[in-house]
C-alpha positions as CSV (number, residue, x, y, z in Angstrom):
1,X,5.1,-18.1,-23.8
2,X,3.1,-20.4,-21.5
3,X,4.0,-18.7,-18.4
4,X,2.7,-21.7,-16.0
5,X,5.1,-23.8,-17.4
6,X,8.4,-21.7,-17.5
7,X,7.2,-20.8,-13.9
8,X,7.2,-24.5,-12.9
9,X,10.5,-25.2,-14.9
10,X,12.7,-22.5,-13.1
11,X,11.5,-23.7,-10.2
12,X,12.0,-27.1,-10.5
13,X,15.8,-26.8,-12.4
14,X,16.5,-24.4,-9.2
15,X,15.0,-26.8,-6.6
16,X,13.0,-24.0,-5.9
17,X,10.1,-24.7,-3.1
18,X,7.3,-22.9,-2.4
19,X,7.6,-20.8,0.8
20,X,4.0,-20.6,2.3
21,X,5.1,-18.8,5.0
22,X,6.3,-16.1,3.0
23,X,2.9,-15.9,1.1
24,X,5.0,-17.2,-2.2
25,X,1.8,-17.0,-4.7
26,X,4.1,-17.2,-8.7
27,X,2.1,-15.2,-11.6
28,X,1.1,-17.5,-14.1
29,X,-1.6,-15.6,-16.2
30,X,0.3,-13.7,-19.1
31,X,-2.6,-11.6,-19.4
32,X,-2.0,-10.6,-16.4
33,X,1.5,-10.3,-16.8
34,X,0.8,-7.5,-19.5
35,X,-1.7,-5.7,-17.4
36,X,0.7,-5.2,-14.6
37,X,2.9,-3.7,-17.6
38,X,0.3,-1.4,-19.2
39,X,-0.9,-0.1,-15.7
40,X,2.8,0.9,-14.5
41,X,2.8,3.2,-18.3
42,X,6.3,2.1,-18.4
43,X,8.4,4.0,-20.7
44,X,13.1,3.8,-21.5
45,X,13.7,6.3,-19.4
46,X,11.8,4.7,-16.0
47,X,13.6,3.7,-13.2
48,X,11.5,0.3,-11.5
49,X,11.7,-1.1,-8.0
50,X,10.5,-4.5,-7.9
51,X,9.5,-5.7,-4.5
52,X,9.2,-9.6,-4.5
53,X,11.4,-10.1,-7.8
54,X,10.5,-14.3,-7.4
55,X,12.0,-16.2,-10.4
56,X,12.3,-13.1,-12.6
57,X,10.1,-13.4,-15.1
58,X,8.3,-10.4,-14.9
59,X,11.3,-8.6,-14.1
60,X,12.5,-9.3,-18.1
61,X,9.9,-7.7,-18.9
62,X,9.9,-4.7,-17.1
63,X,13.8,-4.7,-18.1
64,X,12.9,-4.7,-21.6
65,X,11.3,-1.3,-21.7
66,X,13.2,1.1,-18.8
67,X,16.3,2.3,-18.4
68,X,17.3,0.5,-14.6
69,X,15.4,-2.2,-12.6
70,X,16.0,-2.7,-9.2
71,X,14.8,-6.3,-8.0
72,X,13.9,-6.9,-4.1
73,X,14.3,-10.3,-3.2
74,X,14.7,-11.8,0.2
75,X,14.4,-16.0,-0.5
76,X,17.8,-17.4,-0.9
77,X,17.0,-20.0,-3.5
78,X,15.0,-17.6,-5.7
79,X,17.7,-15.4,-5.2
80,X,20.2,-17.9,-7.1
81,X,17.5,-18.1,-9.9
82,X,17.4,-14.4,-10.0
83,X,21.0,-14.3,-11.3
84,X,21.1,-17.1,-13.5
85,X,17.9,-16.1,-15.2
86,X,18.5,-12.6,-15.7
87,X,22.5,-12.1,-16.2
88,X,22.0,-11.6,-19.7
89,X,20.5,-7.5,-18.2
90,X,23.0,-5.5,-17.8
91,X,20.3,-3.0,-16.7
92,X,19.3,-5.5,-13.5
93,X,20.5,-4.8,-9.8
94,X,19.5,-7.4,-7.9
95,X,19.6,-6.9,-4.0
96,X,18.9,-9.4,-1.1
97,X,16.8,-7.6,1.6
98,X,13.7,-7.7,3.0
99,X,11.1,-4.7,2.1
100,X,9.7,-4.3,6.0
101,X,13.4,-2.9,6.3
102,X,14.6,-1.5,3.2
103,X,15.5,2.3,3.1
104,X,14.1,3.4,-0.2
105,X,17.2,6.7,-0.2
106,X,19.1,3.7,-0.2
107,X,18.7,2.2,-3.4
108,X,17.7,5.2,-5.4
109,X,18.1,9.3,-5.1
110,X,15.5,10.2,-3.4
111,X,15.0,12.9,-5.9
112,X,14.5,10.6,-8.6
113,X,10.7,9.7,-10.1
114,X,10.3,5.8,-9.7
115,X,8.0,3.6,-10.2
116,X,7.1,0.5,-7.9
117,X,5.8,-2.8,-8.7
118,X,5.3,-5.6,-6.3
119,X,3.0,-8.8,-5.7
120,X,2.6,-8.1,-2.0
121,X,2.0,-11.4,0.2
122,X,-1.4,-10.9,2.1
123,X,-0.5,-11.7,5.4
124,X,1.8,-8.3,5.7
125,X,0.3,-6.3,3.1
126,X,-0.7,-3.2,5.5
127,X,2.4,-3.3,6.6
128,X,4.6,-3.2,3.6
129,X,1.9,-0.4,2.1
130,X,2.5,1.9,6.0
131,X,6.1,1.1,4.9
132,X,6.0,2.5,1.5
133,X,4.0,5.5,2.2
134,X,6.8,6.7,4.5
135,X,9.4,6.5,2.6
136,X,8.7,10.5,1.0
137,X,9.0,9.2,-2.6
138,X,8.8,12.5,-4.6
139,X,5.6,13.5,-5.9
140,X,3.6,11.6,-9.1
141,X,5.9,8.7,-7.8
142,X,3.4,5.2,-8.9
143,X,3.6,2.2,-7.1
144,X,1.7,-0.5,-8.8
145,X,0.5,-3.4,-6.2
146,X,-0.9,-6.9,-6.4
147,X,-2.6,-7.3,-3.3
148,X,-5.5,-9.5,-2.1
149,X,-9.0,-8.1,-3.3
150,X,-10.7,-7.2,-0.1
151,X,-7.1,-5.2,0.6
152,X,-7.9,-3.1,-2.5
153,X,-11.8,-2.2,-2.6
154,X,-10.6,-0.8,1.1
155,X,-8.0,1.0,-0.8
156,X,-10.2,2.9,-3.0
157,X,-13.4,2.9,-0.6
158,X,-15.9,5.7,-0.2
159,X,-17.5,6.9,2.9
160,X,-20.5,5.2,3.8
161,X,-19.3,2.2,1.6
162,X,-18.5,-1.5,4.1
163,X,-15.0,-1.4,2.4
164,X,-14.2,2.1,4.0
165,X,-12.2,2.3,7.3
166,X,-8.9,3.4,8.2
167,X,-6.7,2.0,5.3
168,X,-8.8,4.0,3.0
169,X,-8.2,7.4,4.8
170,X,-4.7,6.2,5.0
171,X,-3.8,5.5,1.9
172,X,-5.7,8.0,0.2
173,X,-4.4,10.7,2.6
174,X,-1.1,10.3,0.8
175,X,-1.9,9.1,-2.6
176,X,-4.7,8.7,-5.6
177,X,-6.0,4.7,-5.3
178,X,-7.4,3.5,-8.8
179,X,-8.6,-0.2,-8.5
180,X,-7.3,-1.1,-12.0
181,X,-8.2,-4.8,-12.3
182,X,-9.5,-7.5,-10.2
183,X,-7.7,-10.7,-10.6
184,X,-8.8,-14.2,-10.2
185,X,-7.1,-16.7,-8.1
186,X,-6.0,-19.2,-10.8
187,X,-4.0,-16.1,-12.7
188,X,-1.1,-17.9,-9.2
189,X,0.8,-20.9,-8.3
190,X,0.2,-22.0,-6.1
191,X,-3.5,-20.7,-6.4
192,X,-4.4,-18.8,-3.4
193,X,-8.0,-18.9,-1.7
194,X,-8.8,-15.8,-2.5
195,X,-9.0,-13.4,-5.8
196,X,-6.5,-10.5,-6.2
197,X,-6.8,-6.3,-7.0
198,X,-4.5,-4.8,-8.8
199,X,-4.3,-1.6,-7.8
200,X,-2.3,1.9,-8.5
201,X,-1.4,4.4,-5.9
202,X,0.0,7.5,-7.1
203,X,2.4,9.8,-4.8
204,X,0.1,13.3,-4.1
205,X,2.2,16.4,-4.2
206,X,0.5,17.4,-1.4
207,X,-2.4,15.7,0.8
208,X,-6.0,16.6,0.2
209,X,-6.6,18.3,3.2
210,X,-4.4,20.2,5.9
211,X,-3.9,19.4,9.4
212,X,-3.0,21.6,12.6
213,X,-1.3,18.1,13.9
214,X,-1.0,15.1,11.2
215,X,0.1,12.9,14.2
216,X,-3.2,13.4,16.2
217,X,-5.1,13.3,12.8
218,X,-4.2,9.5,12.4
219,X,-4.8,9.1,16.2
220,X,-8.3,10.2,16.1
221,X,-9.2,8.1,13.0
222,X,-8.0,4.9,14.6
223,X,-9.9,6.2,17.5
224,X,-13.1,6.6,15.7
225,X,-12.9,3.2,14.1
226,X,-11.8,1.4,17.3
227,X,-15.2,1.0,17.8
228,X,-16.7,1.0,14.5
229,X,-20.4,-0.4,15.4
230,X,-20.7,2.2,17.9
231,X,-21.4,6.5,17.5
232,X,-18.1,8.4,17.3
233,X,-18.7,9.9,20.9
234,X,-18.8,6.5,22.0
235,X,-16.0,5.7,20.3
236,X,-14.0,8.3,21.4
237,X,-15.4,8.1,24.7
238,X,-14.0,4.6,25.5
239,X,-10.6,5.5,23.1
240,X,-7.1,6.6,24.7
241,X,-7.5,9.6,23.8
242,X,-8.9,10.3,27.2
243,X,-12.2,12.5,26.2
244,X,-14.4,13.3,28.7
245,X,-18.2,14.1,27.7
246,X,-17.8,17.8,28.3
247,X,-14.9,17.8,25.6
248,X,-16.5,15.7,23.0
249,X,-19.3,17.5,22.9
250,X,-17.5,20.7,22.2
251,X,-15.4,19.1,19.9
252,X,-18.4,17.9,17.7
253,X,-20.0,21.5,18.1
254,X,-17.3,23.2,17.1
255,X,-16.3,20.9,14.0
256,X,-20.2,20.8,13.1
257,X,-20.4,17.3,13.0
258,X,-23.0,15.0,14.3
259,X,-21.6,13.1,17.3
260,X,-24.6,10.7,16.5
261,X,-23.2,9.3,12.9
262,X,-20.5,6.7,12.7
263,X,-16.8,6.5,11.4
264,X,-17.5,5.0,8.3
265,X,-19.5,7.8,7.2
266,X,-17.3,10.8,7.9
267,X,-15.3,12.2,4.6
268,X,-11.2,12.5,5.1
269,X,-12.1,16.3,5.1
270,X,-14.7,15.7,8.0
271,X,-11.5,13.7,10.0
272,X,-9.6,16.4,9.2
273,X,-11.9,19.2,11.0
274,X,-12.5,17.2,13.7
275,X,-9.0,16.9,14.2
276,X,-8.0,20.3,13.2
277,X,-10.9,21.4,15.9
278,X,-9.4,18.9,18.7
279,X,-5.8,20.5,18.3
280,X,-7.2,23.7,19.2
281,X,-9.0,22.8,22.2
282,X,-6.1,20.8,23.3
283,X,-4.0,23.8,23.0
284,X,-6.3,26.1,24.9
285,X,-6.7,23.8,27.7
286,X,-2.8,23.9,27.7
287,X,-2.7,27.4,27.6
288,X,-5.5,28.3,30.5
289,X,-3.8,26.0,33.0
């Protein structure tokens, strides 16, 4: 199958047009086609959510080897090709929405193992990935993402690494990031500017570390990187959190941490006793006035 071309012909027997402000970017590449296939392990009994179904050609696919497919797509004219190009699956549901506000429990039992696969557009990929990782998909759940490369190094990014900052304690605060393949920009049409990772985030069953206050935890990260050139007493120093100097420096003392190193090169388990060390001291202070 030359995939450019039966791209490029749905589209134009459709009168499909390319949507650039919905970051419309069609896969082309077969070879990539098959990657995104052999990295979501797909097997008959697999239920799939497709997030950004386009002109279905992928979604064939995936309906050829699992037992249900449920294709996301928000564009009214791709929607149309949608139905024409897949009625022959009787295993296909497809459903108008848009991902930012789709309840997950809504489509499938939340109980239920699924897999995700999506080519996220760039301009709201942080969002949709914040989106997905609150949905409480049940454990081992694997969401399989296209998203731009820079998005996915900071995925999978180590401390002390350029990439690393507060997607990466994010994201792998709730699940296991692989980088599985780095795509090039021609493997799309319309080619973007920029190459694309593909990347596979795996649900944890529990996170990595545990946390007096999960909400103060994410505070304090966001806090520490507000000001990423700068020390973390510095940073938290000029943060909302509302430190004083008498506070941070028991904080660090008490967690053991240098207040002299940066964000970047704190682990997710230094965050976490940082944090863990800041909810008691905000508690005692609570209780001694």
């Amino acid at each position: 199958m030359n995939l450019e071309q039966e791209t490029k012909r749905l589209l134009f027997r459709y009168g499909i047009r390319v949507k650039k402000h919905l970051g419309q970017n069609f896969l082309i590449d077969p070879e990539v086609l098959q990657k995104i296939i052999q990295a979501a392990d797909l097997t008959p009994e697999d239920s799939v959510i497709e997030i950004g179904a386009g002109p279905g050609i992928l979604t064939g696919e995936i309906a050829r080897r699992v037992k249900k497919v449920f294709a996301i797509e928000l564009d009214e004219e791709l929607l149309r090709c949608l139905k024409k190009n897949l009625s022959g699956y009787n295993n296909v549901e497809i459903i108008k929405g848009d991902v930012l506000k789709t309840d997950f429990s809504s489509i499938i039992d939340g109980r239920i193992f699924v897999k995700i696969i999506a080519n996220l557009p760039y301009y709201i990929t942080t969002p949709i990935l914040m989106h997905l990782l609150k949905q409480n998909f049940v454990p081992s759940t694997l969401l399989v993402l296209m998203v731009q490369k820079e998005v996915g190094l900071r995925l999978v990014a180590l401390p002390g690494c350029k990439d690393y900052g507060i997607l990466s304690i994010v994201v792998q605060y709730y699940t296991k990031p692989e980088l599985f393949s780095i795509i090039p920009r021609v493997a799309f049409f319309p080619r973007p500017e920029v190459d694309s990772s593909l990347v596979k985030l795996t649900i944890l069953d529990r996170p990595p570390v545990e946390l007096k206050n999960e909400k103060l935890f994410f505070s304090l990260v966001r806090a520490s990187f507000g000001h990423r050139r700068k020390t973390l007493a510095n940073a938290l120093l000029k943060s909302p959190l509302g430190f004083t100097k008498f506070e941070a420096a028991r904080l660090f003392t008490a967690a053991g941490i240098d207040c002299h190193r940066r964000a970047e090169e704190l682990s997710l388990e230094d965050f976490a006793r940082l944090s863990n060390e800041l909810s008691k001291l905000r508690n005692t202070e609570k209780e001694t006035k």
